[in-house]
N, C-alpha and C positions, 0 to 999 in steps of 0.2 A: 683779151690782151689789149686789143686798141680800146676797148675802155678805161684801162690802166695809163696808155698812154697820153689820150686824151685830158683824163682826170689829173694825170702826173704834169701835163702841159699845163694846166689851169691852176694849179697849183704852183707850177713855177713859175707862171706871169703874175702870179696875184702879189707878191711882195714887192717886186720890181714894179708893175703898174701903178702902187699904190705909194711907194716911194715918186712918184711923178708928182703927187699931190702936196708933198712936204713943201714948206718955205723952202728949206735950203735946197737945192737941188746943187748939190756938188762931184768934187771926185767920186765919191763915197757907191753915190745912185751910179755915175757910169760906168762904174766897176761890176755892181750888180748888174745893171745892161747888159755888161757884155760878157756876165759870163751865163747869161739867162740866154743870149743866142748862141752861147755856142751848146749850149745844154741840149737846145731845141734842135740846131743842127743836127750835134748827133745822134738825137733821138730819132728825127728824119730819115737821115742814112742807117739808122740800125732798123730801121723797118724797111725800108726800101728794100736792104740787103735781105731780109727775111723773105719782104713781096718776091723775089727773085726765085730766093733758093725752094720758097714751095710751088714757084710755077700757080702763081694764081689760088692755089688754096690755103685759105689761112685760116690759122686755129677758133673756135670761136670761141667766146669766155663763158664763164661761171656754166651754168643747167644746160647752155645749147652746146655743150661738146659731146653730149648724147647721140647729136646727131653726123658726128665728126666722123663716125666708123662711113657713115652712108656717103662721101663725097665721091661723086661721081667717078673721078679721078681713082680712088680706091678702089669703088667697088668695080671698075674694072679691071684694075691690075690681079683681084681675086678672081678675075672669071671664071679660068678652068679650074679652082678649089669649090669654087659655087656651084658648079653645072650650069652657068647661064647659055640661056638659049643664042640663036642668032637674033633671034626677034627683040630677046631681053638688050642683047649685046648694040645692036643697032639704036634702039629708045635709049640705051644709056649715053651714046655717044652724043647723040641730039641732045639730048638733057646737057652733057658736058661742053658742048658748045655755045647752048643756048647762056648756060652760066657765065663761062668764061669772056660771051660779048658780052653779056649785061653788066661784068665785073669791071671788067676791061675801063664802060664805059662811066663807071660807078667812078672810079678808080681816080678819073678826071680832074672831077670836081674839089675832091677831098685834096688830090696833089696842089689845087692851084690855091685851094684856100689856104693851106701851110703856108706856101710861097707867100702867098700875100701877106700873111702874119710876120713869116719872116723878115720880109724885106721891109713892114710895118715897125717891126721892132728893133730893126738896125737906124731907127732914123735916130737922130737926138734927143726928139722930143714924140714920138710915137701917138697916134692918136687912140685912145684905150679905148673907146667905143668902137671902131673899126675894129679893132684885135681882139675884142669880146666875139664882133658879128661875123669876124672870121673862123674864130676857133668854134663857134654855133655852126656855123656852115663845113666845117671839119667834121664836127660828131654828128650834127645829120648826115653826110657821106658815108660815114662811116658805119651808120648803122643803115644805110641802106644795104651797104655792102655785106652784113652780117646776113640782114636778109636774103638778100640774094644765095649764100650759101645754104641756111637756112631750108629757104623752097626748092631749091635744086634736093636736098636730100630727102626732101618731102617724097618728092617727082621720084627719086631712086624708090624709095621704098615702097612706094604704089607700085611699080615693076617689080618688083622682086617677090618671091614666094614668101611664105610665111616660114617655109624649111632656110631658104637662102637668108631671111633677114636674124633667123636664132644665129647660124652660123656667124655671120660679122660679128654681131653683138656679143658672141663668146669670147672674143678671142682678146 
């Protein structure tokens, strides 16, 4: 999904950027400006609001949603359907914390670089190399942060039995 949105983000600067390059730069370009920021806005705000409502775990795209049953977060809320032990119970919580600082701090970087792009592209005359190296500095975050889910569901399913991990996977 933040693939989508990143892709959808670079797609929506690309017309608007490139319109910077015409002779005329008129109404026409600021009109696109500015409905190119508010597009961005609330593309922002709708993932924000997403970041919230799943509490740090977010969907992951296309093949790694294989590993979506295994989020920490889940596979604890299954524990007594699982039979997890305390031992099991205990290594998953560490795992869920471990994730959720690394996300936390993932999280950072990817927020300030929008920011920057944003307020980059609220300017009049926006500098389109900066808003390239920002929205780069976006999807690198972003796909660290994928990783980061990723290895945490790794880490689960190295805990987990080979009976407990059919079980998630069924269901």
């Amino acid at each position: 999904m933040r693939s989508f949105i990143v892709l959808g983000l670079m797609a929506c600067s690309a017309g608007p950027l490139a319109a910077q390059h015409q002779e005329h730069q008129g109404q026409g370009q600021q009109h696109m400006h500015m409905q190119m920021q508010g597009r961005m806005q609330g593309q922002m705000q709708g993932r924000m609001q997403g970041q919230m409502q799943m509490a740090g775990e977010q969907a992951l795209p296309g093949p790694l949603r294989v590993y979506e049953a295994f989020a920490p977060a889940k596979v604890l809320e299954a524990a007594e359907q699982l039979g997890l032990t305390e031992s099991q119970t205990e290594q998953l919580k560490a795992i869920a914390a471990r994730a959720k600082t690394a996300g936390d701090n993932a999280h950072a970087p990817a927020h300030a670089a929008m920011m920057s792009a944003q307020a980059e592209l609220a300017k009049a005359d926006p500098d389109t190399s900066l808003v390239h190296d920002l929205v780069v500095a976006h999807a690198t975050a972003e796909g660290n942060m994928q990783w980061i889910r990723v290895s945490a569901a790794l880490q689960v399913q190295a805990v987990l039995t080979a009976e407990q991990r059919a079980k998630l996977t069924a269901k």
